[in-house]
C-alpha positions as CSV (number, residue, x, y, z in Angstrom):
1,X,148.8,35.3,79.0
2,X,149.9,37.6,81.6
3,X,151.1,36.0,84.9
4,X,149.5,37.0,87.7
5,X,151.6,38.5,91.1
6,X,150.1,35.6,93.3
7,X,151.6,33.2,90.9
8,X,154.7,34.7,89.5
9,X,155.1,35.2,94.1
10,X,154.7,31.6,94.3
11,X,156.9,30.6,91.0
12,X,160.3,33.3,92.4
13,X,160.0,30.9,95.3
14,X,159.1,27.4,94.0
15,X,162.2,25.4,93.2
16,X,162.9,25.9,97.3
17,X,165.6,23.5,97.6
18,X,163.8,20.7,95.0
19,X,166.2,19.2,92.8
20,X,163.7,19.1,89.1
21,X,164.7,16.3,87.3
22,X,166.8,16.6,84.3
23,X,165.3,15.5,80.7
24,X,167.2,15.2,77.6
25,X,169.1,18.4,76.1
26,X,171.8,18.7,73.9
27,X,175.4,20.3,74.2
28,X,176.7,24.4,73.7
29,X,174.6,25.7,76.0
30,X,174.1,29.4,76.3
31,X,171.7,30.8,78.8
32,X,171.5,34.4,78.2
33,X,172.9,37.8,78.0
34,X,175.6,39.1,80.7
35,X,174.7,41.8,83.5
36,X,174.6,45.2,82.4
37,X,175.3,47.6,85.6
38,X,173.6,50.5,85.9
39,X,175.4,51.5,89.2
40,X,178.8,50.7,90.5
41,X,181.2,49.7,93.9
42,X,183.8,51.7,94.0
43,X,186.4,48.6,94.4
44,X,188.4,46.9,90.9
45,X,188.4,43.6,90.1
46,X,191.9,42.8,92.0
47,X,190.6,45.2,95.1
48,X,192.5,43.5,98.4
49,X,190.2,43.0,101.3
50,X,190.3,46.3,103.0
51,X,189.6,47.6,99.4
52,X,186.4,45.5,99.5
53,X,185.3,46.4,103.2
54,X,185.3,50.0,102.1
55,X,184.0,50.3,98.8
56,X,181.3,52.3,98.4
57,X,178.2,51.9,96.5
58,X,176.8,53.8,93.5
59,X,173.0,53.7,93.7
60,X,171.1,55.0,90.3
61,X,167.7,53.8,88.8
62,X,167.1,50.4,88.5
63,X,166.8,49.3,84.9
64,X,163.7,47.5,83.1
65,X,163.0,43.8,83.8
66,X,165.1,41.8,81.6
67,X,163.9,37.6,81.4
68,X,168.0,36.8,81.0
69,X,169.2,38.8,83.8
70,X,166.8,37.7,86.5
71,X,162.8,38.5,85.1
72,X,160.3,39.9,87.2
73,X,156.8,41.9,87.1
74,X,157.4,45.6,86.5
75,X,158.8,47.2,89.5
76,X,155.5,48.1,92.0
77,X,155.3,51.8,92.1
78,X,156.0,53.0,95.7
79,X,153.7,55.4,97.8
80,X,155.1,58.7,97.8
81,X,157.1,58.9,94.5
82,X,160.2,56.9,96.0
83,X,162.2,54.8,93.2
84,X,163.8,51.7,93.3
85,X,167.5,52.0,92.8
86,X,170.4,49.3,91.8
87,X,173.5,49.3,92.3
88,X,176.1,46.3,92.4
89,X,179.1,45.1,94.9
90,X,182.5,43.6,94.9
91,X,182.9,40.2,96.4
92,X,185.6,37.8,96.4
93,X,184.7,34.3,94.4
94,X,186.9,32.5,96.7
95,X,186.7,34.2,100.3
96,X,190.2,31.8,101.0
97,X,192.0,34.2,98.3
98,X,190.2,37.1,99.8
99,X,193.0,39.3,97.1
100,X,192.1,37.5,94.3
101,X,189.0,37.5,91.7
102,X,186.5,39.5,92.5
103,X,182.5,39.2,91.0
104,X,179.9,41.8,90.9
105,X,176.6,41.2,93.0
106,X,173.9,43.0,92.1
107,X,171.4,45.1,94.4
108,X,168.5,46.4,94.8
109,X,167.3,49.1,97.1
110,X,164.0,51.4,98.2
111,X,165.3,53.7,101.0
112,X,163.0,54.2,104.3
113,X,160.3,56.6,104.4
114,X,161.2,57.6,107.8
115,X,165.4,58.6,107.7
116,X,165.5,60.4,111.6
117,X,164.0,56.6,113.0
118,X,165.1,54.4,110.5
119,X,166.8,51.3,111.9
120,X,168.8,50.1,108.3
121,X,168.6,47.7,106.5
122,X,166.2,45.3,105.6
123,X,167.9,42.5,103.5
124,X,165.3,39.9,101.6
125,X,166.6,36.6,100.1
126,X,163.0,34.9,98.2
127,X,164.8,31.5,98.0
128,X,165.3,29.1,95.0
129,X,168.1,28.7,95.2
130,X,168.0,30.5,91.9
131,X,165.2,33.5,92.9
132,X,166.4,37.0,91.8
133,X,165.9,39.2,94.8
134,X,166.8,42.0,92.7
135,X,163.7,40.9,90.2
136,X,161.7,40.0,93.0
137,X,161.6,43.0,95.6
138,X,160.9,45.4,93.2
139,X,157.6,43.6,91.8
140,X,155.9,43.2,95.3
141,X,157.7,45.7,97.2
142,X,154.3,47.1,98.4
143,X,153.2,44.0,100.1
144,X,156.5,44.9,102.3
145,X,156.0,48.5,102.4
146,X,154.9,49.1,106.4
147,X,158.3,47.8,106.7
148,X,160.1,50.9,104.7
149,X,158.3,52.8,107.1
150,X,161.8,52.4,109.1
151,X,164.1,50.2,106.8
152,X,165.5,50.7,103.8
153,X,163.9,47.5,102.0
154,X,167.1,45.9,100.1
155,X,167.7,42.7,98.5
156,X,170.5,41.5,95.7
157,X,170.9,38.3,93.5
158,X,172.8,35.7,95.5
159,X,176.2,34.8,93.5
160,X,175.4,32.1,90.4
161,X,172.0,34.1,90.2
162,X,170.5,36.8,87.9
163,X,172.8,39.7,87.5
164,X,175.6,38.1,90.0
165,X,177.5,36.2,87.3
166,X,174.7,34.2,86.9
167,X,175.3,30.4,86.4
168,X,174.9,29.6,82.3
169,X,173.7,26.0,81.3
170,X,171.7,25.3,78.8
171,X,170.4,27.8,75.8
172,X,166.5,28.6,75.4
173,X,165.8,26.4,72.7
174,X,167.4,23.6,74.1
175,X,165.7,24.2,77.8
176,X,162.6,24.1,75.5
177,X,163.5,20.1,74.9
178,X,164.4,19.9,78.4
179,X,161.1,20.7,80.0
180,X,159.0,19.0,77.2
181,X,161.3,15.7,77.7
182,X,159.9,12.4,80.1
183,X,161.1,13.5,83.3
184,X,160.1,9.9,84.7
185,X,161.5,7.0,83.1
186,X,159.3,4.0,82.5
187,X,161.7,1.7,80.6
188,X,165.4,1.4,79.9
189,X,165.4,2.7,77.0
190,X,163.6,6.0,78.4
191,X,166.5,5.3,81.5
192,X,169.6,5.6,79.3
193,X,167.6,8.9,77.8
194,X,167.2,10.5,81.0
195,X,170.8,9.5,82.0
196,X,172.4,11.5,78.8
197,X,170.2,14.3,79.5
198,X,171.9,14.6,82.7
199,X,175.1,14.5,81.9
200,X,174.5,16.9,78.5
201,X,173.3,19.5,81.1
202,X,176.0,19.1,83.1
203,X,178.1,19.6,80.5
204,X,177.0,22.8,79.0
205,X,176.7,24.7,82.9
206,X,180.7,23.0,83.0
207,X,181.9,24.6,80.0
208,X,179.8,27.8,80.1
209,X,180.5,28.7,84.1
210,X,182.8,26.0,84.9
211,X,185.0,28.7,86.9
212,X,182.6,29.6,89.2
213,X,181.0,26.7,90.0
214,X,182.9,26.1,93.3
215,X,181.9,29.3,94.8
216,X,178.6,30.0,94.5
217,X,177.3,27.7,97.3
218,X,175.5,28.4,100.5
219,X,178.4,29.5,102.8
220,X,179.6,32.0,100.3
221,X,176.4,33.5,100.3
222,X,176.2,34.1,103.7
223,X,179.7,35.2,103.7
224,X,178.6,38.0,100.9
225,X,175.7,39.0,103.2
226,X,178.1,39.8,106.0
227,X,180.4,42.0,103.8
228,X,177.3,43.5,102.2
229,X,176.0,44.9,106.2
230,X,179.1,46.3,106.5
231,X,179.2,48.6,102.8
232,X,175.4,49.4,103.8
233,X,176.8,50.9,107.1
234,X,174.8,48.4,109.4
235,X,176.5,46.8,112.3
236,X,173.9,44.5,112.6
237,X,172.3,42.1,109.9
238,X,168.8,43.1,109.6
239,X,167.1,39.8,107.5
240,X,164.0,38.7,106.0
241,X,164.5,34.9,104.9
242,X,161.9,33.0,102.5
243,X,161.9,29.3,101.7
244,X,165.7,28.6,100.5
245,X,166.2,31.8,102.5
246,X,165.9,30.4,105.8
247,X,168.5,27.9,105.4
248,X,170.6,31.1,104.2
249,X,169.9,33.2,107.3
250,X,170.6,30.1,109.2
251,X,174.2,29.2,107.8
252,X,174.8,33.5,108.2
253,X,173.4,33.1,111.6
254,X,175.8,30.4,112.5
255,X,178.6,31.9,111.0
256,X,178.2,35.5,112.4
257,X,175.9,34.9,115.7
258,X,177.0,38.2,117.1
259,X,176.1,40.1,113.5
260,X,172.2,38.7,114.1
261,X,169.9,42.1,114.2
262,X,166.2,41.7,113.8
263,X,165.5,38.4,111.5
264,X,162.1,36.7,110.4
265,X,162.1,33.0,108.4
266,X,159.1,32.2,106.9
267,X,158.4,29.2,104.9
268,X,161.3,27.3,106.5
269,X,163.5,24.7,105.1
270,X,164.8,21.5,107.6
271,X,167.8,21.9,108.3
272,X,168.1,18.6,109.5
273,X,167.2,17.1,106.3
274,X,169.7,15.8,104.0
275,X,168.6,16.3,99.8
276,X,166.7,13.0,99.7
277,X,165.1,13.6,102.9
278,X,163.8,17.2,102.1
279,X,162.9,15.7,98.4
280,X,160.7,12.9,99.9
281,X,159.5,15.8,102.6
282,X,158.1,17.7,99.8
283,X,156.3,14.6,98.2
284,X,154.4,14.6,101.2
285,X,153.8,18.4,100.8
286,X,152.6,18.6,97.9
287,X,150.4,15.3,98.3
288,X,149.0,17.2,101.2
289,X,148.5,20.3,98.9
290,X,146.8,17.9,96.2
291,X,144.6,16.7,98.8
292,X,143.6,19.9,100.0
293,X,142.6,21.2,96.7
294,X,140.6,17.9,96.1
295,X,138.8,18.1,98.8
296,X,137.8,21.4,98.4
297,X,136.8,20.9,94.5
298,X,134.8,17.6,95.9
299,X,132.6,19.4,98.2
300,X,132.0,22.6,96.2
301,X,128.5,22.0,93.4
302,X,130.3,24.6,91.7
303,X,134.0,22.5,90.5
304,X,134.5,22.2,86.9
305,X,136.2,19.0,87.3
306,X,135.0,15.5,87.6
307,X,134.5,13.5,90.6
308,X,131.8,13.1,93.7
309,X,134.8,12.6,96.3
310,X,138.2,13.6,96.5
311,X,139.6,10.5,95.4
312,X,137.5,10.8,92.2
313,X,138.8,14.3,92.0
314,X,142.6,13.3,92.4
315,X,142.1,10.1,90.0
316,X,140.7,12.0,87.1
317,X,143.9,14.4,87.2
318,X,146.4,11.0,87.4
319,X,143.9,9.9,84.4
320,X,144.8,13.3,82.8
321,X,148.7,12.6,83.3
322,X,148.4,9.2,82.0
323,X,146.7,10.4,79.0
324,X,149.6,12.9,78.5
325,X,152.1,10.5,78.5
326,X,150.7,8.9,75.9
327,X,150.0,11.4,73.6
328,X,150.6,15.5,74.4
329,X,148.1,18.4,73.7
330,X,148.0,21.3,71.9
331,X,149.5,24.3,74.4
332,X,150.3,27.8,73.2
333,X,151.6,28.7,69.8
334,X,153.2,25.5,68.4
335,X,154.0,24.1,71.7
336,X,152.1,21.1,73.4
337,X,151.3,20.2,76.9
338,X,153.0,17.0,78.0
339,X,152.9,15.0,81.1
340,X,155.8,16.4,82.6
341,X,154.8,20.5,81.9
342,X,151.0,19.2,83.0
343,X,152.8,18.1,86.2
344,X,154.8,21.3,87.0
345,X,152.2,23.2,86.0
346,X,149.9,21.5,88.9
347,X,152.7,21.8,91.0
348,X,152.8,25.7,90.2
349,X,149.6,26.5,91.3
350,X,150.0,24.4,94.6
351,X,152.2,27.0,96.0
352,X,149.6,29.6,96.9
353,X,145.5,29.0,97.4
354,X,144.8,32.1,95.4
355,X,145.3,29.9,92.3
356,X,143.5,27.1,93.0
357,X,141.0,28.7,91.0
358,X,143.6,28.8,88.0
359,X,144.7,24.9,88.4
360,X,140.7,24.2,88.3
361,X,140.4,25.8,85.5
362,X,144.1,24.6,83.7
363,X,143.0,20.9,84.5
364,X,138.9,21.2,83.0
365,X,140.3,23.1,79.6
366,X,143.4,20.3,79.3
367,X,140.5,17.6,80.0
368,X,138.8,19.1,76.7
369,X,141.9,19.1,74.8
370,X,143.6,22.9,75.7
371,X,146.7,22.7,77.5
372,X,147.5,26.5,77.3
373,X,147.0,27.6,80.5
374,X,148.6,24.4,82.4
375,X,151.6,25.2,80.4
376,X,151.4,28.6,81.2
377,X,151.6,28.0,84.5
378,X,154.3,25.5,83.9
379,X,156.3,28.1,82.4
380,X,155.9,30.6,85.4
381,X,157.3,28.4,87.5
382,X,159.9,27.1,84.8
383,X,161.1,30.8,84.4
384,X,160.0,31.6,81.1
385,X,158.6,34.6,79.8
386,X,155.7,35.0,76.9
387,X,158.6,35.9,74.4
388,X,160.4,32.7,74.7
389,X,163.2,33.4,77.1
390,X,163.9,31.6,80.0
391,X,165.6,33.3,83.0
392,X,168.7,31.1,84.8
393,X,166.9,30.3,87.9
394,X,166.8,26.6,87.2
395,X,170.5,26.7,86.3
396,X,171.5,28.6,89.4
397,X,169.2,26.2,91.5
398,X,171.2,22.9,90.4
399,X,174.7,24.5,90.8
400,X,173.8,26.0,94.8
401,X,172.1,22.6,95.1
402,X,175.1,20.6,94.0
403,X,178.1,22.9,95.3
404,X,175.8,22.4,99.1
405,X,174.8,18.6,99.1
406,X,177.3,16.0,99.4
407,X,174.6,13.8,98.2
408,X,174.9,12.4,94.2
409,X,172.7,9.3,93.9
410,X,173.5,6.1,91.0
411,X,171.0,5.0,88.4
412,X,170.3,2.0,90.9
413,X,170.4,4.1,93.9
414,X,167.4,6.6,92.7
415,X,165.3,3.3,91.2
416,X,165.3,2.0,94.8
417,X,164.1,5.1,96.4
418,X,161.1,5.5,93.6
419,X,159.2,2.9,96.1
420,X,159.5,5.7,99.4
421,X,158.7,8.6,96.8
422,X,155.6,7.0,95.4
423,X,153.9,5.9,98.2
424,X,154.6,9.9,99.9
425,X,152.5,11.0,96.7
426,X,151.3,9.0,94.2
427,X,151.2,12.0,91.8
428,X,154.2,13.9,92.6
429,X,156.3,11.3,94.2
430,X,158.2,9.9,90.8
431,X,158.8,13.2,89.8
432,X,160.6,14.5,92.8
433,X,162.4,11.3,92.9
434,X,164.0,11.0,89.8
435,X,165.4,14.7,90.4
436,X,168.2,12.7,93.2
437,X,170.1,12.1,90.0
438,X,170.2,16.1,89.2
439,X,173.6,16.1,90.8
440,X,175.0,12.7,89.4
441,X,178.3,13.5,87.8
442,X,178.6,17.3,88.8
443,X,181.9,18.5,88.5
444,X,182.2,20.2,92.5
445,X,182.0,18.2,95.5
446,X,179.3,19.2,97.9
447,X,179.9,21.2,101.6
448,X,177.3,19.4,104.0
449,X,174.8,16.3,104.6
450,X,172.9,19.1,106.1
451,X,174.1,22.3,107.0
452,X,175.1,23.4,110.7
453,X,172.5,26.6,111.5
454,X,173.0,26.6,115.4
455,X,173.5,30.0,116.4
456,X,174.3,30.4,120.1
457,X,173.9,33.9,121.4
458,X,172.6,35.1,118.3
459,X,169.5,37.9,119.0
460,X,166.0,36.1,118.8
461,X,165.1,34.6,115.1
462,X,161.2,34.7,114.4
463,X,160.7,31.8,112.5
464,X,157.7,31.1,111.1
465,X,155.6,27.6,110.0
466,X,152.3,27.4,108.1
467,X,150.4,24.1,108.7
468,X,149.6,24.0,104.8
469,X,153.1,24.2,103.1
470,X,153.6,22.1,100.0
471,X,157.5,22.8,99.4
472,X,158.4,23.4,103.1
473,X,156.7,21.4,105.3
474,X,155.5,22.5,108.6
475,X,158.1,20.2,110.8
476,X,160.9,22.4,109.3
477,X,160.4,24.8,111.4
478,X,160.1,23.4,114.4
479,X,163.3,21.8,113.5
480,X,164.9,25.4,112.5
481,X,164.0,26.6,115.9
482,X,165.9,23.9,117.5
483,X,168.9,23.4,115.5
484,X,169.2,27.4,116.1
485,X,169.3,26.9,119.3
486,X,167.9,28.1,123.2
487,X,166.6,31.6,123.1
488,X,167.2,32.2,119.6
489,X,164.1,30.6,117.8
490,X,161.3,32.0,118.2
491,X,158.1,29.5,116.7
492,X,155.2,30.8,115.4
493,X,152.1,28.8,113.5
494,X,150.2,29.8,110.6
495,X,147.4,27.3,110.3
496,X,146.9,28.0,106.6
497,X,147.4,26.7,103.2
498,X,150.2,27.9,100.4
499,X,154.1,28.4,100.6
500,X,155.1,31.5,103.4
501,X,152.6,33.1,105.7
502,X,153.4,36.7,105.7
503,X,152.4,36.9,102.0
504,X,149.2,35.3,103.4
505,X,148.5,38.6,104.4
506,X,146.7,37.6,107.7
507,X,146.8,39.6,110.0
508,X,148.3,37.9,113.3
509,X,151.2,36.8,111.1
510,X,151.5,40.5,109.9
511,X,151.2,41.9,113.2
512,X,153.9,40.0,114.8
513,X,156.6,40.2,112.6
514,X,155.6,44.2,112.1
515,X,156.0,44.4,115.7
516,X,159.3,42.2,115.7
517,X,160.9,44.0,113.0
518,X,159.9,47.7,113.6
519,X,159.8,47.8,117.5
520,X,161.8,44.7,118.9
521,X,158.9,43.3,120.2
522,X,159.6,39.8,120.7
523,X,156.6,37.2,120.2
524,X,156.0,34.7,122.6
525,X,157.7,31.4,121.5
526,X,154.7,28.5,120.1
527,X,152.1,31.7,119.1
528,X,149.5,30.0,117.2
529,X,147.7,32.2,114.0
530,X,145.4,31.7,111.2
């Protein structure tokens, strides 16, 4: 089945810093075909610095969506017969050999409507880590269009993702097995299982982009965002940062404080969080999520699914788990629903309220024995496509993950956090807990604990919370605003449910960062919407 935008929106941004555990796959991994540029940078691959300051870029039509390279809807056609256009840029892979290797980054571009006001411009990160921005702005550009009114609307795949020397792991049969396996361990035997599964994965992203592996982490990123403003020809950054993307404009911010144009976060990580801490903070999200959808089914006459309260509601969907774990249903084609693609697929659908109506639905047909449409929205948020193909966002996730956190957690160590993780949600909480382990063994050390986002004298940062936020909770951005720093964050509340709050499309949200972005106009610090 066709996915639809509100869920493929919520799927690009989904793996937001979570760390999915790792099941069982086996060894020669290969997780797609190589980029394929359809415009050019000027620069070669042994271009010096100066070289790469100067380059310039070759814009020409952007080419169909391809599952390998990134995915993505069809591009959204744009009002007055403007195109999207792609081009790619030069970056070093290791800025402390700023003359050495270079990598391609690939962009993406829709110019403003307005050229004598326009500002710049506007560069969009979606998050993941892993989420192809080139995939990504393209397929819901429109929802972003008032903005072109004055920017050109611009985003790229960060390095390790998509089209940017994407990170290869595992092949698409064998990520298949991976998502099918028991991603929470019950036994020892199940234990060691889990354990070789790890370190198989590992293995295969090692040999298959072992080179790059130490370079595609947070910091670099940012770094590539500063040279990128300067080959657009903006002296300023201009930034719209979603989920993961926060925590990018906040390392850029703190890096380049005097770079900082007009930037908006929204659906904000905690940068004061270390990986365990933000795991366990999204246990609690997505219990809250759960228990928001519960409720709702519980006092509608209307809800397919069982239950008089919404207790009875949440138990019959642990029932449903339980059941899976025991024995798996049919699914689509030859593939059956288990208890761990039953449980991503909930998880899927938790991101946004418009598809509640979806997980109702996915949860009464997998009570009467059809799994098909729980496992189709497990594999929207896994990254595969109808024909099969997976894209490398969960790949790219784990290696920014693991080349960021310092973080890599024992056997022993992750059994004694399961307690903390189960009582934060009792549905979610084991699977977000085994995923400490997803960085066990990994062959690059991480940067940061947490990463350092203080910005002093940067411009003002609107940063944006919604009350109702499974994979970002609210308190991250109050903490974002003060880790920034005084006079740079700038708080503003979306009392709603789902993951981001412009996407929301209400209209205080929209207003203010309209205003913010097109006209300067700063919003009042602790403005309340929704």
């Amino acid at each position: 089945m066709r996915t639809s935008p509100a869920l493929r929106a919520a799927a690009l941004a989904a793996t937001a810093t979570v760390l999915l555990p790792l099941a069982a796959c086996s060894d020669d991994g290969d997780g797609g075909g190589s980029s394929t540029p359809t415009g050019a940078s000027t620069a070669s691959p042994t271009a010096t610095a100066e070289d790469l300051s100067s380059q310039k870029l070759e814009w020409s039509p952007c080419p169909p969506p391809n599952t390998a390279q990134g995915g993505g809807e069809s591009p959204s056609p744009l009002p007055g017969g403007a195109v999207w256009e792609c081009s790619f840029m030069d970056v070093p892979l290791d800025y402390a050999e700023p003359d050495g290797r270079t990598i391609e980054l690939a962009l993406v571009r829709a110019r403003a409507k307005d050229q004598q006001r326009r500002i710049g411009s506007l560069v969009f990160n979606f998050g993941g880590p892993g989420a192809s921005g080139v995939a990504t702005l393209p397929a819901f550009g429109t929802e972003y269009d008032r903005l072109r009114t004055r920017y050109d609307l611009v985003s790229f795949d960060p390095r390790g993702v998509g089209r940017s020397e994407g990170v290869q792991c595992a092949d698409d049969a064998q990520l298949d097995a991976f998502y099918q396996e028991d991603s929470t361990p019950d036994d020892a035997a199940e234990e060691k299982q889990f354990v070789q599964g790890q370190k198989d994965f590992i293995a295969d992203c090692e040999e298959n982009s072992g080179p790059e592996l130490p370079f595609v982490g947070t910091t670099n990123a940012a770094r590539d965002m500063d040279l990128m403003r300067t080959v657009l020809g903006d002296d300023q950054l201009h930034y719209f940062g979603i989920s993961y993307g926060t925590e990018l404009g906040g390392v850029y911010a703190h890096l380049f404080p005097d770079k900082v144009g007009r930037a908006v976060f929204d659906a904000v990580v905690d940068p004061t969080k270390n990986a365990e801490q933000s795991s366990l903070g999204q246990a609690e999200g997505f219990q809250l999520a759960l228990d928001n959808f519960t409720k709702d089914c519980a006092e509608r006459d209307d809800c397919a699914l069982p239950g008089a309260t919404p207790q009875e509601v949440e138990q019959g969907i642990a029932d449903l788990l339980g059941e899976l774990e025991e024995e798996p249903i049919d699914g689509l084609g030859d593939r059956t629903l288990t208890q761990t693609l039953a449980t991503t697929g909930i998880a899927s659908a938790l991101y946004s309220q418009e598809t509640w109506p979806l997980l109702e639905q996915g949860l009464d047909e997998a009570g009467g024995g059809n799994g098909g449409l729980l496992l189709a929205l497990a594999d929207s948020l896994n990254g595969r496509s109808e024909d099969g193909q997976y894209d490398n966002s969960n790949a790219a996730n784990i290696a920014i993950n693991c080349a960021d956190s310092k973080q890599r957690f024992t056997l022993e160590q992750t059994k004694a956090a399961l307690p903390a993780f189960r009582k934060a949600s009792p549905l979610f909480g084991e699977y977000l807990g085994w995923g400490l382990m997803s960085c066990t063994g990994w062959p690059v050390a991480g940067a940061w604990e947490t990463p350092d986002v203080s910005a002093p004298g940067a411009a003002p940062i609107l940063v944006i919370g919604n009350t109702g936020d499974p994979a970002t909770p609210y308190a991250g951005a109050k903490a974002m605003v003060q880790q920034l720093g005084k006079g740079v964050g700038v708080e503003l509340t979306y009392k709603g449910e789902g993951h981001g709050a412009y996407n929301s499309k209400d209209a205080c949200v929209q207003r203010a960062v309209d205003g913010y972005l097109l006209n300067g106009r700063v919003p009042k610090s602790g403005t309340v919407c929704g």
